[in-house]
N, C-alpha and C positions, 0 to 999 in steps of 0.2 A: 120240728127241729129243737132241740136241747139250748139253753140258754149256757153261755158260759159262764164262770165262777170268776179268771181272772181278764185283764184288762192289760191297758198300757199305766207301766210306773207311774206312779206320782203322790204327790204328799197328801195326807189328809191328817183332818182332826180324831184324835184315837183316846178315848178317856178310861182309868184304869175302876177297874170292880172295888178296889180294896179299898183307896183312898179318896176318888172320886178325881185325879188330878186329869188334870186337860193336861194335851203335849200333844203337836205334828214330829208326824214319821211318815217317808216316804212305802208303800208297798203296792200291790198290783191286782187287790182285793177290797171290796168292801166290807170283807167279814170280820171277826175276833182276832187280835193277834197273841201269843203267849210268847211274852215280857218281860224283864229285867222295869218296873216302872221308874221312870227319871228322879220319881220324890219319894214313895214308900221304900224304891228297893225289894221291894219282896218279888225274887226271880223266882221264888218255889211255887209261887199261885197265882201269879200274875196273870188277867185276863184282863185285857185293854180293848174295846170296841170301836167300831168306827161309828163318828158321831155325824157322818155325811151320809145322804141317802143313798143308796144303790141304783142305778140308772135303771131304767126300765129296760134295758139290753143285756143286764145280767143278773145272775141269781149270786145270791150269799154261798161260799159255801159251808158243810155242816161245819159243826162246830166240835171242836176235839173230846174225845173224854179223856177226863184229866184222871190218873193212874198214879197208887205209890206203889214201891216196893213189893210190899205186901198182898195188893191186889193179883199181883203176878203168879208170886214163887212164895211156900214156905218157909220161913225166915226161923230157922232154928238152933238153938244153944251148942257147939262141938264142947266137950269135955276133952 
């Protein structure tokens, strides 16, 4: 049997990549969340992780790949 990813809501500890700031947010996962961070502010890269373990009843899940524009679609000059 498959381990689930999310749980029942509730707050955890979530610390951002960029600046390193602590901050509790409620969510229903113990994985990565992508963030608007409360002190850096930087919504465009924001990766905030959960600093509480994952229970042994469920698994993380993956983690997003982070994508710009350009990854996408050709981004070219109109004259």
């Amino acid at each position: 049997m498959t381990k689930p990813t999310t749980g029942k809501y509730s707050h955890k500890l979530y610390k951002c990549d960029g600046c390193g700031h602590e901050f509790g947010t409620g969510t229903n996962h113990w994985g990565a969340i992508y963030t608007c961070c409360p002190r850096c502010r930087n919504q465009n890269e924001s990766v905030c992780r959960c600093m509480e373990p994952c229970p042994d009843t469920h698994v993380l899940p993956e983690e997003w790949k982070i994508v710009t524009l350009g990854d996408i679609v050709d981004i070219i000059e109109m004259k």
